[in-house]
LOLO-43954 format. One record per atom (N, C-alpha, C): residue in three letters; atom name; x, y, z. Coordinates in steps of 0.2 Angstrom, whole numbers. Each point is the difference from the previous one (the first is absolute). Example, Ala and Ser with C-alpha at 12.3 -4.5 7.8 and 13.67 -1.06 7.14 Angstrom:
<rs>
   r  a    xx    yy    zz
 ALA  N    66   -28    39
 ALA CA    -4     6     0
 ALA  C     4     6     0
 SER  N    -2     5    -4
 SER CA     4     6     1
 SER  C    -4     5     3
</rs>
This chain:
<rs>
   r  a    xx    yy    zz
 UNK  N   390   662   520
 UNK CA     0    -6    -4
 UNK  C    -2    -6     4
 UNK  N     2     0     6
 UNK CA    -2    -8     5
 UNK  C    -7     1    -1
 UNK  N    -2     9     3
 UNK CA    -8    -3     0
 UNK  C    -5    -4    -6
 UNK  N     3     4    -6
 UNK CA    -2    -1    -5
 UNK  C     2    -8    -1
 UNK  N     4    -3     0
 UNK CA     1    -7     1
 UNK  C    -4    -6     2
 UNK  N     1     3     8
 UNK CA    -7    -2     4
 UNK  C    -9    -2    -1
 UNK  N    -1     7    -3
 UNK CA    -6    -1    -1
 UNK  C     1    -2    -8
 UNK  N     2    -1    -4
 UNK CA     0    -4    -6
 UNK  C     0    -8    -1
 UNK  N     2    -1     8
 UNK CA    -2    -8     1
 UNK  C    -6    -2     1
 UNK  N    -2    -6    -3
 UNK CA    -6    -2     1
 UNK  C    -4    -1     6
 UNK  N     5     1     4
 UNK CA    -3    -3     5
 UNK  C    -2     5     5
 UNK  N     0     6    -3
 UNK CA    -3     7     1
 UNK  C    -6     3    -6
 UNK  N     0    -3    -6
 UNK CA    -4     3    -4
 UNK  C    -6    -4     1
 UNK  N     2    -8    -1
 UNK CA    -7    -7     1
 UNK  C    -4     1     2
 UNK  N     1    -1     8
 UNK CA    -4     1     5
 UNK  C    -5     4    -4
 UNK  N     1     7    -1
 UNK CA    -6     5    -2
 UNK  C    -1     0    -7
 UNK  N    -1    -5    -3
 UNK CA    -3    -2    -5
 UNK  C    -4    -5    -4
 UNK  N     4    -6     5
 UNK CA    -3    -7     1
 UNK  C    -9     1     1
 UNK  N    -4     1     0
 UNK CA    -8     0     1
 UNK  C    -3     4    -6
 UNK  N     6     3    -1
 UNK CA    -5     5    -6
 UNK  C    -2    -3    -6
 UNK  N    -6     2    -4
 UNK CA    -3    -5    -6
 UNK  C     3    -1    -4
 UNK  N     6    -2     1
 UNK CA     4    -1    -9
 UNK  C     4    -5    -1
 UNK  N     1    -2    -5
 UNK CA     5    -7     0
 UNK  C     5     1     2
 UNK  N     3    -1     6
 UNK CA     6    -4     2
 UNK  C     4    -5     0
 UNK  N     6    -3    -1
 UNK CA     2    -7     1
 UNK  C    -1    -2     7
 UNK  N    -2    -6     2
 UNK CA     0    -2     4
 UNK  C     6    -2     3
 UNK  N     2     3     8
 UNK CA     7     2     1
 UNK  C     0    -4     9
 UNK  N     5    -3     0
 UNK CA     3    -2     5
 UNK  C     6     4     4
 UNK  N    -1     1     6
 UNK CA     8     1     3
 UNK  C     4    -2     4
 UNK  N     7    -1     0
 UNK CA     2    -3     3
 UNK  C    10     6     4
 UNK  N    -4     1     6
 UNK CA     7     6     2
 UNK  C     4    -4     2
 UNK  N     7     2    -1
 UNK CA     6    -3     2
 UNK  C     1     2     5
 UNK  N     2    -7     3
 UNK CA     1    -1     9
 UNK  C     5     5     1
 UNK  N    -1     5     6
 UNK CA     3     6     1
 UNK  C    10    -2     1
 UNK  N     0    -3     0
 UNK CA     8    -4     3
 UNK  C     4     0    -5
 UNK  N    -2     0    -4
 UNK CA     4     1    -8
 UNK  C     1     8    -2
 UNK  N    -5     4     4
 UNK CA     3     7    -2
 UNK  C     6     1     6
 UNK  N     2     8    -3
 UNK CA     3     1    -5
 UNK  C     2    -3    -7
 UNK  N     5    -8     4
 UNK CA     5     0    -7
 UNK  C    -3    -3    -7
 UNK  N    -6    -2     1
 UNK CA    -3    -2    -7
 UNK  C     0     6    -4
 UNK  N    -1     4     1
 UNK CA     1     5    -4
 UNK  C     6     4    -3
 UNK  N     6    -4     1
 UNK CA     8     3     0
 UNK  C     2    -9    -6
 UNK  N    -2    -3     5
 UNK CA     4    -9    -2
 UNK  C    -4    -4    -3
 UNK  N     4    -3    -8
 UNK CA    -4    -7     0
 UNK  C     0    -4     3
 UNK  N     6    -2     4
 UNK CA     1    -6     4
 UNK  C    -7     0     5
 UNK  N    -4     5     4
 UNK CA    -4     1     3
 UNK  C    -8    -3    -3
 UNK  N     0     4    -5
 UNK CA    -5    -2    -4
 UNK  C    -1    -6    -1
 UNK  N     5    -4    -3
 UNK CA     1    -7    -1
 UNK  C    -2    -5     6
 UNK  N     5     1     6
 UNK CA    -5     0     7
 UNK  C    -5    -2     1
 UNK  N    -3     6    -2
 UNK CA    -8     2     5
 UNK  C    -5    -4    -6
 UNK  N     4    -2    -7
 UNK CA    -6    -5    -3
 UNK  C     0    -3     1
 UNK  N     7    -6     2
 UNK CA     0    -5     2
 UNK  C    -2    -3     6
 UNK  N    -2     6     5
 UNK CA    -3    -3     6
 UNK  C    -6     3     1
 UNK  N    -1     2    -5
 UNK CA    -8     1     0
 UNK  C    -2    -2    -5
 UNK  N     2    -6    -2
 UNK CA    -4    -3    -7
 UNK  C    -6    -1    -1
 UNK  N     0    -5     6
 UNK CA    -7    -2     2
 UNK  C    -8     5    -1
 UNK  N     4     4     4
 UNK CA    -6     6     1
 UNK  C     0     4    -6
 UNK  N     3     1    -5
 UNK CA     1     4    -5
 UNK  C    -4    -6    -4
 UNK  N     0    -5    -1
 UNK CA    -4    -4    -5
 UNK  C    -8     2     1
 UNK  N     0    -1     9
 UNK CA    -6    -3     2
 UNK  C    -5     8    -3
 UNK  N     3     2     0
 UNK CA    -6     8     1
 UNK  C     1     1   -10
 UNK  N     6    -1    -5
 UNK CA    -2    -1    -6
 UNK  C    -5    -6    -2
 UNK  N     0    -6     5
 UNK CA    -5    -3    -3
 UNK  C    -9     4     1
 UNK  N     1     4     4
 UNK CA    -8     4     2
 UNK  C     0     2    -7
 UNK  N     2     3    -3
 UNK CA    -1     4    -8
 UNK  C     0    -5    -5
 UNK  N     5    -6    -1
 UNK CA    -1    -7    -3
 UNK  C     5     4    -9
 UNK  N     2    -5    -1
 UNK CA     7    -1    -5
 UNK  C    -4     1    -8
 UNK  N     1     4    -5
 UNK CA     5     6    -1
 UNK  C    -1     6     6
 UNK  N     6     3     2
 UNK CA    -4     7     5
 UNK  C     7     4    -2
 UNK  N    -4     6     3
 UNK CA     6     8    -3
 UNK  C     2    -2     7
 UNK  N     7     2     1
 UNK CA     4     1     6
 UNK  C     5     6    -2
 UNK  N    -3     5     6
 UNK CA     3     7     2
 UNK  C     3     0     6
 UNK  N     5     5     4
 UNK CA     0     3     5
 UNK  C    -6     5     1
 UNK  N     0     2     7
 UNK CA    -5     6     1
 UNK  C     3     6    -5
 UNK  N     6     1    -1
 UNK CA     4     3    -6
 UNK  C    -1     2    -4
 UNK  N     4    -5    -6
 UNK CA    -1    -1    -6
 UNK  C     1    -7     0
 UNK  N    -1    -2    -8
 UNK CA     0    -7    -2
 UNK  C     5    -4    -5
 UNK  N     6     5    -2
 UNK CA     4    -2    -6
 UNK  C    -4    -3    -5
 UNK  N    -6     2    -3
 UNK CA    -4    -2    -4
 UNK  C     6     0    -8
 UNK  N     6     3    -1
 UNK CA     2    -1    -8
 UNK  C     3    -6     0
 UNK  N     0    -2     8
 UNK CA     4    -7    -2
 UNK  C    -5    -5     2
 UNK  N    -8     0    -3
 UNK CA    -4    -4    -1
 UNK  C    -2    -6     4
 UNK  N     4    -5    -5
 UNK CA     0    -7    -3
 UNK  C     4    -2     8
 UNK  N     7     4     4
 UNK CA     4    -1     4
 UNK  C    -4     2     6
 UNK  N    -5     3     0
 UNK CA     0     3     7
 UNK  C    -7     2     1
 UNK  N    -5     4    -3
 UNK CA    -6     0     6
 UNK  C    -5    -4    -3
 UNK  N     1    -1    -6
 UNK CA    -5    -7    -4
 UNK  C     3    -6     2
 UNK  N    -5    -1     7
 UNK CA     3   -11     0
 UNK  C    -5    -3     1
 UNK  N     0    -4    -8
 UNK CA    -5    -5    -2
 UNK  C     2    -6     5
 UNK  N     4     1     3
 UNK CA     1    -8     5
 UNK  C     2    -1     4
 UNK  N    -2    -3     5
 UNK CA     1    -3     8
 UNK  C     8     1     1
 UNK  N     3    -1    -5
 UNK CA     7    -3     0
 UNK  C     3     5    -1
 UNK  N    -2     4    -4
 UNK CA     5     8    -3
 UNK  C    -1     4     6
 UNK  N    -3     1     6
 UNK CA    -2     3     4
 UNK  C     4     4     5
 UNK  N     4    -5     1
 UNK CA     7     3     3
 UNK  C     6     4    -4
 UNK  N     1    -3    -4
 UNK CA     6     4    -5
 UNK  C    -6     6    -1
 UNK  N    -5     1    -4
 UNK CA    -5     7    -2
 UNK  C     3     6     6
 UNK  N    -3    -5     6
 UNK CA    -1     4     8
 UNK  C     9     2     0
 UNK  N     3     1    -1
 UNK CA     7     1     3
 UNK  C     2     4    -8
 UNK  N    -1    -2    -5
 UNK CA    -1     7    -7
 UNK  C    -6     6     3
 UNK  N    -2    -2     1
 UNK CA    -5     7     2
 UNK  C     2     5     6
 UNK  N     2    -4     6
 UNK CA     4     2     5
 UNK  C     7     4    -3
 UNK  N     1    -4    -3
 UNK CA     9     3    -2
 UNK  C     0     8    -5
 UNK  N    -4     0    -3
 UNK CA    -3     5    -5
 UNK  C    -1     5     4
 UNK  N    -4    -1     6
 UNK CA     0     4     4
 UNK  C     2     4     3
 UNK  N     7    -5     0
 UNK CA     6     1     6
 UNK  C     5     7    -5
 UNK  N     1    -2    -6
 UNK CA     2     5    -5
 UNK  C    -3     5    -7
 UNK  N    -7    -2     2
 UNK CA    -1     4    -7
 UNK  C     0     8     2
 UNK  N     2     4     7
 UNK CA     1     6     1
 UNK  C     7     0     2
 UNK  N     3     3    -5
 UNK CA    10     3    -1
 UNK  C     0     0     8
 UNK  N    -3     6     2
 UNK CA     1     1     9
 UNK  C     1    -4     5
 UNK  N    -6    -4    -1
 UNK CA    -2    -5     5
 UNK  C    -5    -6     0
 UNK  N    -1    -1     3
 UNK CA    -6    -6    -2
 UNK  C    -6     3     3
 UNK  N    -6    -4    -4
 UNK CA    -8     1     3
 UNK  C    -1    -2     7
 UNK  N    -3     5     3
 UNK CA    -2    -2     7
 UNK  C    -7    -4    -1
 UNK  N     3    -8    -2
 UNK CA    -7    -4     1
 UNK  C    -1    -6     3
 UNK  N    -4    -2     1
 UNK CA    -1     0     9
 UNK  C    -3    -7    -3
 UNK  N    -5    -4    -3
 UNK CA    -4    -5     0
 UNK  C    -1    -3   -10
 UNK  N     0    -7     0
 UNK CA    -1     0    -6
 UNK  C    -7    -2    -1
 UNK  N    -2     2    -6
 UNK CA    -9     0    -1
 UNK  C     0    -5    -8
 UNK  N    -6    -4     2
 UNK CA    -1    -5    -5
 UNK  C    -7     3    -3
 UNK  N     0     0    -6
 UNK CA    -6     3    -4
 UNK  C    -2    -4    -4
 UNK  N    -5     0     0
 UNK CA    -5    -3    -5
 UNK  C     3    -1    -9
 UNK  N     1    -1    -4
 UNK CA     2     0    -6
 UNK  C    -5     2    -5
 UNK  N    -1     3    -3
 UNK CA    -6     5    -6
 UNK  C     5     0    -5
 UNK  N    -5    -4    -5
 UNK CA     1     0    -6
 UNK  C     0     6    -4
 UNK  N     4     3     0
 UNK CA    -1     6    -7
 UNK  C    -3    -1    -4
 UNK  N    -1     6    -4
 UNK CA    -1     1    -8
 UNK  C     6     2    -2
 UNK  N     4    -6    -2
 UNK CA     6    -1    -4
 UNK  C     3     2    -7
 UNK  N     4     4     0
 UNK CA     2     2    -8
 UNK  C     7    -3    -2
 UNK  N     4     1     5
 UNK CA     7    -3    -1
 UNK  C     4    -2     4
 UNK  N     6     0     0
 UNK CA     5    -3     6
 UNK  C     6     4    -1
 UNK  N     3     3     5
 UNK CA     7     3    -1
 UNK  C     2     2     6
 UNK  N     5     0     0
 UNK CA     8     0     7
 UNK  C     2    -7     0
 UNK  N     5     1     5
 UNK CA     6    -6    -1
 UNK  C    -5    -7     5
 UNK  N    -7     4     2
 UNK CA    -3    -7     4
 UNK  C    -7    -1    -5
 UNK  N     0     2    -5
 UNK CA    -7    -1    -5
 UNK  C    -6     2     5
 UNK  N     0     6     3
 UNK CA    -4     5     2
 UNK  C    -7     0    -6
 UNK  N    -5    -2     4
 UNK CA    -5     1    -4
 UNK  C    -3     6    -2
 UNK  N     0     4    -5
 UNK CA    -3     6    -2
 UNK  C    -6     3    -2
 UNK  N    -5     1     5
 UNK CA    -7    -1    -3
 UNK  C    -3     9     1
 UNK  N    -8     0     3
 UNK CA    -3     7     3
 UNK  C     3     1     6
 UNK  N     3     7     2
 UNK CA     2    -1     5
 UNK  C    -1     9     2
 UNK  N    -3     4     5
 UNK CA     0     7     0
 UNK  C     2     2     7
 UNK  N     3     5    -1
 UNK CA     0     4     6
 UNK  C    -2     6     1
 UNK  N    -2    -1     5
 UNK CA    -3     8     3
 UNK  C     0     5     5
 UNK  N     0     5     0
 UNK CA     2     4     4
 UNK  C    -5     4     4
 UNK  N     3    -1     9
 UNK CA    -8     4     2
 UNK  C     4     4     6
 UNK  N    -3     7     2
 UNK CA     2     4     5
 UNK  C    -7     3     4
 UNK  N     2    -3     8
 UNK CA    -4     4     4
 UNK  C    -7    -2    -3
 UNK  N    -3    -6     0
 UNK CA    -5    -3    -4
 UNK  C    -3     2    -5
 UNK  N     3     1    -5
 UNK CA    -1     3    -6
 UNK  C     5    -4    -7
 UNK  N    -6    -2    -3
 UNK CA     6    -5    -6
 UNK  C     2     6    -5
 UNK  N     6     0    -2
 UNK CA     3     6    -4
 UNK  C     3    -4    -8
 UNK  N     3    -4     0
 UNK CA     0    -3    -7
 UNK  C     3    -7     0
 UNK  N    -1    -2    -7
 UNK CA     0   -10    -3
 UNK  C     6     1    -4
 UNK  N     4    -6    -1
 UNK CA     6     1    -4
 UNK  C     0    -8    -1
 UNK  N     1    -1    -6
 UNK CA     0    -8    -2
 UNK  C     8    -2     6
 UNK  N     2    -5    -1
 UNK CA     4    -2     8
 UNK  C     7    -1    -6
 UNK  N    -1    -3    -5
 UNK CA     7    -3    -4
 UNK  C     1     6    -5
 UNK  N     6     5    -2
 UNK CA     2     2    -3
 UNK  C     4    -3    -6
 UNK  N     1     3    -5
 UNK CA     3    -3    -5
 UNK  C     9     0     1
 UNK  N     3     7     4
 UNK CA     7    -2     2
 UNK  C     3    -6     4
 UNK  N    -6    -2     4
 UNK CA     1    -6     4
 UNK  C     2    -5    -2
 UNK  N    -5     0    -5
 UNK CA    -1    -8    -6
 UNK  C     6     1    -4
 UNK  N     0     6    -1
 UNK CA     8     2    -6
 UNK  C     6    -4     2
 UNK  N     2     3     6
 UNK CA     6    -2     4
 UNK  C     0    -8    -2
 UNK  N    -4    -1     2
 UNK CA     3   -10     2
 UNK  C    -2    -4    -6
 UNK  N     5    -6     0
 UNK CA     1    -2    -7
 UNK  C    -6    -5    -1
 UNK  N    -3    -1     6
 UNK CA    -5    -7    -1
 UNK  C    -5     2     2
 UNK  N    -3     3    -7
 UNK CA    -6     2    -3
 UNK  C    -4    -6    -7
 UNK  N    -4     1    -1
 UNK CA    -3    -2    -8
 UNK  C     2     5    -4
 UNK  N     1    -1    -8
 UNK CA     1     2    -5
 UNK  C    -5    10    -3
 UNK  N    -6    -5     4
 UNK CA    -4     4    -1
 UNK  C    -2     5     5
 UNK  N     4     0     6
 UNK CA    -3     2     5
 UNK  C    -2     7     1
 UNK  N     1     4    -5
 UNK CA    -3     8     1
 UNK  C    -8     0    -5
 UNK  N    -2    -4    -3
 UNK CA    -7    -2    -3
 UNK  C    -2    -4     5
 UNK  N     0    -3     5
 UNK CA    -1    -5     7
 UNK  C    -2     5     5
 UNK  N     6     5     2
 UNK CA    -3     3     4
 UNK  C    -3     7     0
 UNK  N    -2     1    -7
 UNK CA    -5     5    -2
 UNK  C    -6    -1     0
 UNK  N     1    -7    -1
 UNK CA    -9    -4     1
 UNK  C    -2     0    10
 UNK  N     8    -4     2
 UNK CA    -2    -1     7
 UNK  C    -2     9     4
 UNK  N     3     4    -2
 UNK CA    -2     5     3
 UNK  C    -6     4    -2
 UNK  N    -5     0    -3
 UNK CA    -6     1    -3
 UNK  C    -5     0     6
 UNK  N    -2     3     0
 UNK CA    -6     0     7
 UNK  C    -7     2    -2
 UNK  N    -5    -4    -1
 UNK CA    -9     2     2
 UNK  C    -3     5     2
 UNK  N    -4     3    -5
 UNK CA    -2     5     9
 UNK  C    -3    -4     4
 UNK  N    -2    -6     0
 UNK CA    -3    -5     6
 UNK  C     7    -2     5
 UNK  N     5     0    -4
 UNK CA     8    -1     5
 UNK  C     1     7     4
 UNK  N    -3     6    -4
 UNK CA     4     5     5
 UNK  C    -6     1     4
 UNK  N    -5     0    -1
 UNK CA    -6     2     5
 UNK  C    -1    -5     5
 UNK  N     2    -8     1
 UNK CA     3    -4     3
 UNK  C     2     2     6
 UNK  N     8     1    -3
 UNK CA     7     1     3
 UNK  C    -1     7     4
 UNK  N    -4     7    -2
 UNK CA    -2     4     3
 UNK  C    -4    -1     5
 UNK  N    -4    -5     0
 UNK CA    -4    -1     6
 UNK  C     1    -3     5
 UNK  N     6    -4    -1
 UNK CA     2    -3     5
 UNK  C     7     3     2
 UNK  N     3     5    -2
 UNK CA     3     4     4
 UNK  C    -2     6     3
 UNK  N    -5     1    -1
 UNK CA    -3     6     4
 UNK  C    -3    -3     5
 UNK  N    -2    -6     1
 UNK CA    -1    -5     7
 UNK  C     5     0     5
 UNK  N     6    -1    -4
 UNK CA     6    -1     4
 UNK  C     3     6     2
 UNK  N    -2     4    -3
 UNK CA     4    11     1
 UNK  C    -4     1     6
 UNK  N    -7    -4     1
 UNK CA    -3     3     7
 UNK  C     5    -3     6
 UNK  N     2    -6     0
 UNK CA     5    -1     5
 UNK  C     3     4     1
 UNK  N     5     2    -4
 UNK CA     7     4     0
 UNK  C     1     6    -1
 UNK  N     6     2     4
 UNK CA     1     8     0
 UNK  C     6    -1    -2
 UNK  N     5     4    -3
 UNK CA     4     2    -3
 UNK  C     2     0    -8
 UNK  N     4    -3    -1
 UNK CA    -1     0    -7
 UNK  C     5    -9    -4
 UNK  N    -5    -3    -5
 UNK CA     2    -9     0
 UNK  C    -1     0    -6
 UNK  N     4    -8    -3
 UNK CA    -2    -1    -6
 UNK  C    -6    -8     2
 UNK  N    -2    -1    -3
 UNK CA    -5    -8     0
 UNK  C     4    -3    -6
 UNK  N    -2    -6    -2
 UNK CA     3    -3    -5
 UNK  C    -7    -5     1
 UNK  N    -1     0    -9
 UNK CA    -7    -6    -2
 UNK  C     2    -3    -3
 UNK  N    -3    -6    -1
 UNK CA     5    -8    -8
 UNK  C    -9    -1    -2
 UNK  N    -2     2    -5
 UNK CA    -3    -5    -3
 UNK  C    -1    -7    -2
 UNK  N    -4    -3     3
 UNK CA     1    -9     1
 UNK  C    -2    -3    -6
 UNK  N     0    -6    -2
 UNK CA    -3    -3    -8
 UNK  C    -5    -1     2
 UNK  N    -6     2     5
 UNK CA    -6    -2     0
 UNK  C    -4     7    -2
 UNK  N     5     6     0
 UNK CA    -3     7     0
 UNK  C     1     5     7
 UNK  N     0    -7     6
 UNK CA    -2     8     5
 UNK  C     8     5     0
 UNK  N    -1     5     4
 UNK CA     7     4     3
 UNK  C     1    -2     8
 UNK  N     6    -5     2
 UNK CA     2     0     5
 UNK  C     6     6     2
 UNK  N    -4     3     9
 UNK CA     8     4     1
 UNK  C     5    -5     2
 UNK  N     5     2    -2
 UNK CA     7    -5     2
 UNK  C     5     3     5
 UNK  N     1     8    -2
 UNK CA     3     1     5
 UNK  C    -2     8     1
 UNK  N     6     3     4
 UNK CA     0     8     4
 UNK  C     7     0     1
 UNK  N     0     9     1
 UNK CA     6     2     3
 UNK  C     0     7     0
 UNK  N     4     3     3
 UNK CA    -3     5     2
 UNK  C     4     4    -7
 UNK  N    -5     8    -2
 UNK CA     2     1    -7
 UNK  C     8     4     1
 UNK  N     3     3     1
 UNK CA     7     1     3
 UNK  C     5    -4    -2
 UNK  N    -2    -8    -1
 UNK CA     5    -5    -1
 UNK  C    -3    -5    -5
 UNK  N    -5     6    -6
 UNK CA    -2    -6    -4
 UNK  C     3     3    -6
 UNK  N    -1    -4    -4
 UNK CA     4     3    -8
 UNK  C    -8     3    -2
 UNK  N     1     7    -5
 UNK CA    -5     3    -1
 UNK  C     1     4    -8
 UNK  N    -4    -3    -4
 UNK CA     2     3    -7
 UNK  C    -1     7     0
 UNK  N     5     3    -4
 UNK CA    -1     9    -1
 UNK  C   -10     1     1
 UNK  N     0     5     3
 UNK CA    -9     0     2
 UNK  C     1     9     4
 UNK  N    -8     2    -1
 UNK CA     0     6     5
 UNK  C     2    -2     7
 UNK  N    -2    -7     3
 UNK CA     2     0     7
 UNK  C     6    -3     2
 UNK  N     4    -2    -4
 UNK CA     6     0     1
 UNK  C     6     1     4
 UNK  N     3    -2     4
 UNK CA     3     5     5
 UNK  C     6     3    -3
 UNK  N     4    -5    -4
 UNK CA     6     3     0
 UNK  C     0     0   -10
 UNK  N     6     1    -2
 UNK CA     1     2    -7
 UNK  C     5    -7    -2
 UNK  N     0    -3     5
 UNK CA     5    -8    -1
 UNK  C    -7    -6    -4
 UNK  N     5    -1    -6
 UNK CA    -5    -4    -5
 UNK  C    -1    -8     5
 UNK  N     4    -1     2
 UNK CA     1    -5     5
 UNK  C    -3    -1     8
 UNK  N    -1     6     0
 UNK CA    -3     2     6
 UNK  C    -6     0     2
 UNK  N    -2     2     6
 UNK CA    -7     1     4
 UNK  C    -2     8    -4
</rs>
């Protein structure tokens, strides 16, 4: 599992993706000064810490990417708590975001916390929007994943299920006609999305998910990776296990 952790960090998959022809966000990094590990990883007192003395520098490198910007860990991005964490439309929301997205970090695995090392400021891409839901007004637009082994893309799966959406009460009325529509895909969408994953299967060996967001301009930007082992994967022939919730 570490390994599988490890290489699902960005800052293992990036690198070998950054050049290739495809819409990415435009991504800044910023690793956390070694002196904070271990305990950031354990403590929020720590966390809290390392943003307060690194203010400065955490600004200066989100202003490279310039306000609205996604803020993630190399990680993850507590993306359902939106509005609170890795969307900061503002110079001033920056700090509280950065220390929500951290702390998400620190607990959203029961076990342990994510071994993440650096937080990354990304460019903001407007979706094709359909609706909002989770307790941070999650935006819900095109979003797919897909699956590739040993350079070979194996299959697409819209990203948002409707269980997902079920669960949580801050949804629209309409939201299962919303996301019938958001999930709908082109043959121009999948022959796309199939091309630019098969660019990125030639880097990689094993086996990984990709994640695409269609923008409101039309293109398909990748967003992220992870190794497939530890991605959620709808019932499919390539499936690993028989957990609906699972990889």
């Amino acid at each position: 599992m570490k390994e599988l952790r490890e290489e699902s960090s960005l800052l293992y998959w990036f690198p070998k993706i950054k050049d290739l022809p495809i819409p990415i966000p435009k991504t800044v990094i910023w690793l956390i000064p070694k002196k904070y590990f271990p305990d950031i990883w354990f403590e929020e007192s720590v966390v809290f810490k390392m943003i307060e003395e690194n203010e400065e520098e955490i600004l200066r490198n989100a202003r490279k990417i310039g306000f609205p910007l996604f803020l993630r860990t190399d990680q993850a991005s507590a993306k359902f708590s939106w509005e609170r964490s890795c969307y900061v439309e503002r110079e001033e929301d920056l700090k509280r975001h950065a220390f929500e997205v951290i702390d998400f970090n620190l607990y959203c695995d029961i076990l342990h916390s994510l071994p993440f090392k650096a937080l990354v400021f990304r460019e903001f891409i407007q979706g094709e929007i359909y609706f909002k839901a989770f307790f941070g007004n999650l935006p819900i637009g095109k979003e797919v994943r897909v699956f590739i082994r040993d350079g070979k893309v194996l299959c697409h799966h819209y990203y948002w299920i409707k269980d997902a959406i079920r669960e949580t009460r801050f949804k629209p009325k309409n939201w299962e006609e919303l996301l019938d529509k958001a999930s709908k895909l082109s043959e121009e969408d999948i022959k796309t999305i199939y091309k630019y994953s098969e660019l990125v299967a030639k880097r990689f060996e094993n086996y990984w998910s990709i994640d695409f967001m269609k923008s409101k301009d039309g293109r398909w930007y990748l967003i992220d990776m992870a190794r497939g082992e530890i991605s959620w994967h709808p019932p499919c022939k390539y499936k690993l296990t028989k957990d609906i919730r699972g990889a």
